[in-house]
Phi, psi and omega in degrees: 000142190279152174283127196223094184278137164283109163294099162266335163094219176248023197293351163277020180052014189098340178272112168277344177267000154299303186311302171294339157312252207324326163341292187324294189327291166323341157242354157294351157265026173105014183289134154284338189229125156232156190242141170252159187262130167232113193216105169268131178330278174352317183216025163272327178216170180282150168323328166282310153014080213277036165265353233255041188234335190261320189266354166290294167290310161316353177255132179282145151315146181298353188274343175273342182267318184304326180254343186261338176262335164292314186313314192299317167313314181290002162274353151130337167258163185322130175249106155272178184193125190295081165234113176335351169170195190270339167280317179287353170290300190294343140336279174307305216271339162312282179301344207007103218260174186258352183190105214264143169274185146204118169300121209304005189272335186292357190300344204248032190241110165248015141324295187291325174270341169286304187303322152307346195274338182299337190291171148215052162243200203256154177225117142281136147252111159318068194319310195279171216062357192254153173277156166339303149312312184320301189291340169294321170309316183304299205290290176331326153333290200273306162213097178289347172189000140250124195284345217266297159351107192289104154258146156235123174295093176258114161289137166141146160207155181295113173227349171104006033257191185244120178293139179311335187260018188258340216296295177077054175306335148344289218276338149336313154331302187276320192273359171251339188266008186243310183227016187260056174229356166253317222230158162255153184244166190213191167195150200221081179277152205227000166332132173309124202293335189285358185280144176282325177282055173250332160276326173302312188288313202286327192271020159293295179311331193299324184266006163291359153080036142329155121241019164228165160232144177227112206231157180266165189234160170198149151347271175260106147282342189282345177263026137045042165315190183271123175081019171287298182017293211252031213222133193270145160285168181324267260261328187279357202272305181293331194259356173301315172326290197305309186291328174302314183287349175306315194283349195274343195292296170344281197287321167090133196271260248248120174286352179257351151331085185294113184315159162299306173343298170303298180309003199232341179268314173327311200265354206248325175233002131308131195281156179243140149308128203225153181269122154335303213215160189303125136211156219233156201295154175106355196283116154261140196270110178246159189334323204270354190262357194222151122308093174260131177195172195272139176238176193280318217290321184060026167234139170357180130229156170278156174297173159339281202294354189253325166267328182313112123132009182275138164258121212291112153295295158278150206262184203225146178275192177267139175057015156280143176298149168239127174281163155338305165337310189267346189222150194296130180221173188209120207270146179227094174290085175278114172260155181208140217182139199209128189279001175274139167250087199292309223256306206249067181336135164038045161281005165279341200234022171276148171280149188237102172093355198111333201224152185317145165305319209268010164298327200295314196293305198306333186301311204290317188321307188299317178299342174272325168302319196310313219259004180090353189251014150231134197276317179244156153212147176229151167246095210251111176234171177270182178277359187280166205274340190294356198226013165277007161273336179265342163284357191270295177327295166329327179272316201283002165239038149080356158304144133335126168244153169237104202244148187193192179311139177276002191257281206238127212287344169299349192276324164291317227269318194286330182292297190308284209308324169279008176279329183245052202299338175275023173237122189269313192270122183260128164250097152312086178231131208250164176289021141293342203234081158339290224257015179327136182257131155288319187280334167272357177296326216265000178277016196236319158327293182268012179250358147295307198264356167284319188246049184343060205286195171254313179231163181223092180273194177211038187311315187298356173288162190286181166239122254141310206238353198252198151192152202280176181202124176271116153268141212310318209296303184332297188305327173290314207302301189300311162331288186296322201248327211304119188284354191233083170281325169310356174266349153345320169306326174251068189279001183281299175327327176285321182301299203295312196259012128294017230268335157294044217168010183198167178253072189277165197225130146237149187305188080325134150223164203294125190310298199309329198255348200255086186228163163262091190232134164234133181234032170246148206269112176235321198203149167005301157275000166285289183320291207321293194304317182294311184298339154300252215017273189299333172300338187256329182296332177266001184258340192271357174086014177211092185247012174228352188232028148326123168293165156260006166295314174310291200314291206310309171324296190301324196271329146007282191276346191246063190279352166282349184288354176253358157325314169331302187248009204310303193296354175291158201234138184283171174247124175244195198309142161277133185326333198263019165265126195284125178224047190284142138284150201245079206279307162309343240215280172335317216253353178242004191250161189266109174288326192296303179285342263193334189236337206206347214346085190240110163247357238240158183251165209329106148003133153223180184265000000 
């Protein structure tokens, strides 16, 4: 949300209890913030100076400061301050004010800014007129080696008022293509307040991607104070507020983000590809055979390169849309696994049964091959040498093994995947997760290819037991655009929090299966529990073909067995994993070749 200060400047005429009056005001018509100017004559300006008699009576003593920034702190918002040199610095800093201004005359004081860089408070630095080297210089100042250190950049100056066609509301643009990659920008308007565009131009500033507003306040503009020009009454002041949050609505924090709305128009007039005509399984499908046009189903359609020249599994009417469902894909199962560990040292090859744990996932992998719902399988492990027991195990079922980076893990994941370029479905399986169910992969299976989605999960399943499904064109996307790959170990976070920009899908799952059983092997009580478990399944004579209707039976009747691990917590993605797509990058590339790699044109009869 954008941040929205109230200036008051000098609009209390030298009067403090004007000043805290307006303090007030300003936040009861919606201010988050308010900033006061703390300035002594003395060492704002020269003796010759012919303000320096005007600011020399406008200026409060510290002991007026002391009490009127204490009055203020109690109304519950940010108090800045505007300072004028190192005796108003130490002010502030006295009062411990919550965030220092530097007026743009100051970019060049570098007394005054080393003495700021000593802060770990919020700093503005105040921009027009200045130039660039200034402002590098200014920043550079402030923070010379912690990069971390909350600057804000204010675009804007004071002219008395500042003509609208002076504002050059641009150069936000340029202070964001120069410093926003560190720094946050602001705007700081000075417009005649009697101008409609004293409220336009700021909400104008809102998609340069602010984070403040800074607007000045007074009483009376019409009794025409010091700092009236640009300055809103209490009541234009609230409503500015109001307007601003409609606009910030507008624009909106994530430009790839869709309203529920857009989604329900989304679903309602994108056309699906549809069959012309009656065909039947055994059928391949060609150009003269599809149609786009809007359907009732409110499910996606696929692209072009995912039905042309596919041979129809199920057969199809005239005008049904065709899903995944229909048509032949050939499924590829990655598991990925590694024997380094923060919480459970060497938990792929601790025992289960007699046997490495992570043999237990492979048996189940093999039973979804025995049964047809999987076509391939790789085993994506790192190069460290410590994880050569686990390509061994791996080979010893006839897996592919794949060894790669130890950071990003999608980066192992992508050698299988460009190894099967004819498997469109990726299973995603990780070595944590043992107790992978057949019968719900192939139901997270086909309820993929029903909603013909890009990715599919089954989270409402305990966790443990499910797994996600990609289709291979995603994982190249993220692979290739993805600005962090290394973060790639929560590789579900690049779909969810892209999640419009994909077609995601989650199962349903069966109230009686929808349970918070946690069965993914991370730590000490995870082994306990997983390890009964598996012990009682192998003593009943299914020590590999298990239900997950058996697990819910057992912990039923055994409902002290999740007590072991209750209090464990899963681990999710760390704040510092980024998990942006470099979508401008994407959006310039032959997607065609690249995702599907089909340029050639289309097949008919």
């Amino acid at each position: 949300m954008i941040e929205i200060i109230a200036e008051i400047a000098n609009a209390h005429q030298g009067n403090p209890e004007t000043a805290l009056e307006l303090a007030r005001a300003a936040v009861a018509s919606g201010a988050d913030a308010v900033k006061f100017q703390i300035y002594f004559a003395g060492e704002f300006l020269t003796l010759k100076h012919p303000r320096y008699e005007h600011f020399k009576r406008q200026a409060f003593s510290e002991e007026v400061w002391e009490t009127l920034i204490c009055e203020t702190k109690k109304t519950g918002v940010s108090v800045y301050a505007d300072i004028f040199g190192l005796q108003a610095l130490a002010v502030a800093i006295s009062n411990n004010i919550d965030g220092f201004k530097v007026h743009s005359s100051d970019l060049s004081n570098t007394r005054l800014l080393k003495r700021l860089s000593e802060q770990k408070r919020k700093v503005f630095l105040a921009t027009g007129g200045s130039t660039l080297p200034e402002i590098k210089y200014a920043v550079d100042c402030i923070v010379p080696n912690d990069k971390s250190a909350e600057v804000v950049l204010l675009h804007g100056f004071q002219a008395y008022p500042t003509m609208v066609e002076d504002s050059v509301l641009s150069r936000l643009r340029t202070l964001s293509e120069c410093f926003g990659d560190r720094h946050k920008i602001g705007y700081s308007d000075h417009v005649d307040a009697d101008d409609r565009f004293a409220v336009i131009l700021p909400l104008m500033a809102i998609p340069y991607g602010i984070s403040c507003i800074e607007k000045h306040l007074t009483f009376h503009r019409g009794h025409k104070g010091v700092d009236y020009y640009s300055s809103f009454e209490p009541a234009e002041f609230g409503e500015f507020v109001a307007d601003v949050r409609i606009a910030e609505k507008a624009v909106g924090e994530n430009p790839l983000l869709f309203a529920e709305s857009e989604r329900r128009y989304r679903d309602t007039v994108k056309k699906a590809w549809v069959a012309v005509g009656d065909m039947k399984q055994g059928d391949h499908i060609c150009d003269s055979d599809i149609l786009m046009k809007r359907t009732s189903e409110g499910v996606p359609s696929a692209f072009y390169e995912n039905i042309i020249g596919k041979e129809i599994k199920l057969p199809l009417a005239a005008e049904d849309q065709i899903l995944g469902t229909h048509v032949s894909s050939k499924v590829l199962a990655i598991i990925v696994a590694r024997m380094s560990s923060s919480r459970l040292k060497g938990k792929a090859t601790i025992d289960i049964n007699g046997k490495p744990a992570i043999s237990h996932l492979f048996q189940r992998v093999r039973i979804c091959v025995e049964k047809g719902l999987i076509h391939s399988v790789a085993f994506c492990t790192t190069q460290d040498p410590s994880d050569g027991v686990l390509a061994s195990i791996a080979e010893g079922f006839g897996f592919k093994v794949y060894k790669g980076s130890l950071e990003n893990v999608l980066s192992r994941m992508m050698l299988a995947v460009d190894d099967h370029p004819d498997h469109s479905l990726i299973l995603r399986i990780t070595g944590d997760d043992l107790l992978m169910d057949s019968e719900y992969l192939f139901k997270t299976l086909e309820y993929h290819l029903k909603m013909n989605a890009d990715y599919t999960d089954a989270k409402q399943l305990p966790s443990g037991v499910e797994v996600e499904v990609f289709n291979s064109a995603v994982l190249k996307l993220i692979s290739r655009f993805s600005k962090n790959p290394d973060g790639t170990e929560y590789l579900t976070n690049y779909v969810q929090n892209n999640r419009d920009q994909f077609n995601v899908a989650s199962l349903t799952v069966a109230p009686r299966h929808a349970k918070n059983f946690r069965l993914t092997l991370d730590t000490e009580e995870d082994y306990i529990v997983i390890k009964t478990l598996l012990a009682q399944m192998k003593a009943e004579g299914k020590e590999y073909t298990y239900t997950l209707d058996d697990i819910v039976d057992y912990f039923e009747k055994n409902p002290q067995a999740m007590d072991v691990n209750s209090l464990v917590r899963q681990r999710s993605a760390p704040l510092t994993v980024k998990t942006d797509i470099d979508w401008e990058s994407f959006c310039k590339a032959d997607i065609c070749k690249l995702l599907y790699g089909n340029t050639e044109n289309p097949p008919d009869r």
